[in-house]
C-alpha positions in Angstrom: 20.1 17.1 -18.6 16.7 18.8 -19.7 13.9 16.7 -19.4 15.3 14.1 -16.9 13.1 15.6 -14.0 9.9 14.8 -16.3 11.2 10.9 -17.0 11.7 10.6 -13.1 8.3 12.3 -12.4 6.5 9.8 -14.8 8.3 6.8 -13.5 7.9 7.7 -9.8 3.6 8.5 -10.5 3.3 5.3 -12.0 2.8 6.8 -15.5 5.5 4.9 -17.1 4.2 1.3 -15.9 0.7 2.2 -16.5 1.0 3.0 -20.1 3.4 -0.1 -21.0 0.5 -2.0 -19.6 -1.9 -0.4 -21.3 0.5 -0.9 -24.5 1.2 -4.4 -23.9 0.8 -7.1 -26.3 0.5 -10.6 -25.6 3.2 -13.0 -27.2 5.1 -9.4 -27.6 8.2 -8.4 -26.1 9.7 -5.0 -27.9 13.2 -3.9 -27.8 11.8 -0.6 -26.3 8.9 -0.6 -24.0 5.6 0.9 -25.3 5.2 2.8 -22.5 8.7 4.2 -22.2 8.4 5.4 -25.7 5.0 7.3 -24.8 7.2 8.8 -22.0 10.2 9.7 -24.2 8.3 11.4 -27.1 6.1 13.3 -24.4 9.9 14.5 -23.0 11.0 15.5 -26.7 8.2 17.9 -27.1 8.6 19.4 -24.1 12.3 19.9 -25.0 10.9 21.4 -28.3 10.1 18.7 -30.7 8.5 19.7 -33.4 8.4 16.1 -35.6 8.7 12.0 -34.6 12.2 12.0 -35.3 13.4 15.2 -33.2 13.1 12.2 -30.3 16.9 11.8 -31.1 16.8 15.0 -28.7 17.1 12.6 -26.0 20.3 11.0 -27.1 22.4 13.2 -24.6 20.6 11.4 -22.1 21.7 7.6 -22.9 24.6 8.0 -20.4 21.7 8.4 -17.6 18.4 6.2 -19.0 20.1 3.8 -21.7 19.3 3.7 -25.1 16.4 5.4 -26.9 14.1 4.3 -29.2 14.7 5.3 -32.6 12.2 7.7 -34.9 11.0 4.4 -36.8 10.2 2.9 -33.5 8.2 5.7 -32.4 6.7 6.1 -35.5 5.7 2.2 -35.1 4.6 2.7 -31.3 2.3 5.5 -32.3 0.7 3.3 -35.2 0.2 0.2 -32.9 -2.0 2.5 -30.7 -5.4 2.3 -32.6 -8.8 3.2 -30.9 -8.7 -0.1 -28.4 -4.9 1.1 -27.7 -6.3 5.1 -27.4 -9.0 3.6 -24.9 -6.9 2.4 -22.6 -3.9 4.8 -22.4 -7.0 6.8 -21.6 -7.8 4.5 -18.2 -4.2 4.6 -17.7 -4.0 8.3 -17.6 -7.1 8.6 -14.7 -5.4 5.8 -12.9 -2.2 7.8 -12.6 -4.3 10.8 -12.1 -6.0 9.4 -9.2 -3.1 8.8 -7.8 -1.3 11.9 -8.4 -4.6 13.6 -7.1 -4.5 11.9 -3.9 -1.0 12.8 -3.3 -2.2 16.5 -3.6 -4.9 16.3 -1.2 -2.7 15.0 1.1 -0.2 17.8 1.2 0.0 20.7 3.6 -1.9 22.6 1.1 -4.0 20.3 -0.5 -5.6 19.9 -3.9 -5.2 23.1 -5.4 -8.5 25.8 -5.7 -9.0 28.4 -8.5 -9.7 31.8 -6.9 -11.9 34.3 -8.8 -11.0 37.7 -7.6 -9.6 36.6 -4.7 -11.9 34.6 -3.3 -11.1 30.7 -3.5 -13.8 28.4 -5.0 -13.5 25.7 -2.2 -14.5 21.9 -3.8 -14.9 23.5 -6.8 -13.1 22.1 -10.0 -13.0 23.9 -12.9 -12.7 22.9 -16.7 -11.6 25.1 -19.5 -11.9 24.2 -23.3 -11.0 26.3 -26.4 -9.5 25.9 -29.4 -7.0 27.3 -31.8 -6.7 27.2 -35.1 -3.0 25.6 -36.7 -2.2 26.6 -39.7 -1.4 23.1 -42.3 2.2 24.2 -44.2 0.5 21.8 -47.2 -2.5 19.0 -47.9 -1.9 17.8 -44.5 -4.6 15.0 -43.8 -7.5 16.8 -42.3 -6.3 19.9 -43.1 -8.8 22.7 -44.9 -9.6 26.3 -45.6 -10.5 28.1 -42.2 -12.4 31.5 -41.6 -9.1 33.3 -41.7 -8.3 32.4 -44.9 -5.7 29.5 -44.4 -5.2 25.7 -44.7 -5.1 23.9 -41.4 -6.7 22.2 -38.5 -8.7 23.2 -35.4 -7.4 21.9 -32.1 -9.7 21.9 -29.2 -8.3 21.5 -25.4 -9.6 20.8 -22.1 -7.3 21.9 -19.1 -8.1 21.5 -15.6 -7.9 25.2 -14.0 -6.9 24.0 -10.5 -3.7 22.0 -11.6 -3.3 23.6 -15.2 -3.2 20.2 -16.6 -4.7 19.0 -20.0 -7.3 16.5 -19.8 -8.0 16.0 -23.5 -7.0 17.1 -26.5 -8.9 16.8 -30.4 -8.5 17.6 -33.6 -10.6 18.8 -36.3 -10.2 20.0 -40.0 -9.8 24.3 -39.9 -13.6 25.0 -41.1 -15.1 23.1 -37.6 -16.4 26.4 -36.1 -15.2 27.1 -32.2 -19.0 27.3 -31.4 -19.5 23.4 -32.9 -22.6 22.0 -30.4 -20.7 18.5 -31.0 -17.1 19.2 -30.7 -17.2 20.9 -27.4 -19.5 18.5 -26.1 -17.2 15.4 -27.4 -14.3 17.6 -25.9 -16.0 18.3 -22.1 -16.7 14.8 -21.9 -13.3 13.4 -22.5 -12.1 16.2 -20.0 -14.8 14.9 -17.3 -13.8 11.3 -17.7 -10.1 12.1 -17.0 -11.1 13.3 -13.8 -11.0 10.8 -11.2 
């Protein structure tokens, strides 16, 4: 039953409802909810994924959640998305964040601090970006020669240090250097406005 903890966890935050909003269409009514799909492929990485159609990983779990959207329909849900689509999964995302975040604050223990030797950084929240360097296996589409001597991308991410979440994630062809003014400034600013 891998994975079913991480399908409850997004349907109990809101996640799940949030981005089916955000993926809703008027005069549109899919066979497999937008947002459920978002949800699903997110659960087949984590399960080890490693392509669109390895979301028949899930298929062990149709006894428990019902059906699951095929590889064409991801495929489709993905390519529905666009920039206006991108936008507002990203809303979605700091509205269920919000929420999440005021659930923390609320507990015994609070929203989490990073501690630096020790000492905790009270009220502090701390953002950490790098990026890493994929390798392409062919011509992939935005794929070229990087300073190791290799075809591939460069993939920049943002992670909240208090949680150890990801706030935002880009991609870039392999020759964008690490120390690119504009790509780590494009990156911290998506990372800041996922922060409630």
């Amino acid at each position: 039953m891998g994975g079913v903890h991480l399908r409850l966890l997004a349907e109990r935050t809101g996640l799940t409802g949030a981005l089916s909003a955000a993926l809703a269409r008027p005069g549109f009514a899919p066979v497999h909810d937008r947002g459920q799909v978002m949800v699903d492929l997110a659960m087949a990485i984590t399960l080890g994924a490693t392509c669109i159609r390895d979301i028949r990983l899930l298929e062990h779990q149709r006894p428990v959640f019902g059906p699951v959207a095929s590889h064409s329909t991801a495929w489709r849900t993905l390519s529905e998305i666009g920039d206006p689509g991108l936008a507002r999964v990203e809303k979605a995302r700091v509205e269920v964040r919000r929420h999440v975040y005021g659930l923390l604050r609320d507990c015994p223990e609070g929203f989490p601090e990073v501690t630096v030797e020790g000492v905790p950084l009270s009220g502090w929240t701390v953002i950490d970006s790098d990026g890493t360097l994929i390798a392409a296996p062919s011509e992939k589409e935005g794929a070229h020669g990087t300073y190791k001597g290799f075809l591939g991308h460069h993939v920049f991410v943002a992670t909240l240090d208090n949680t150890g979440e990801e706030l935002a994630t880009t991609l870039h062809p392999g020759n964008v250097s690490a120390n690119d003014a504009d790509v780590n400034i494009d990156i911290l600013t998506r990372a800041v406005a996922q922060l409630p």
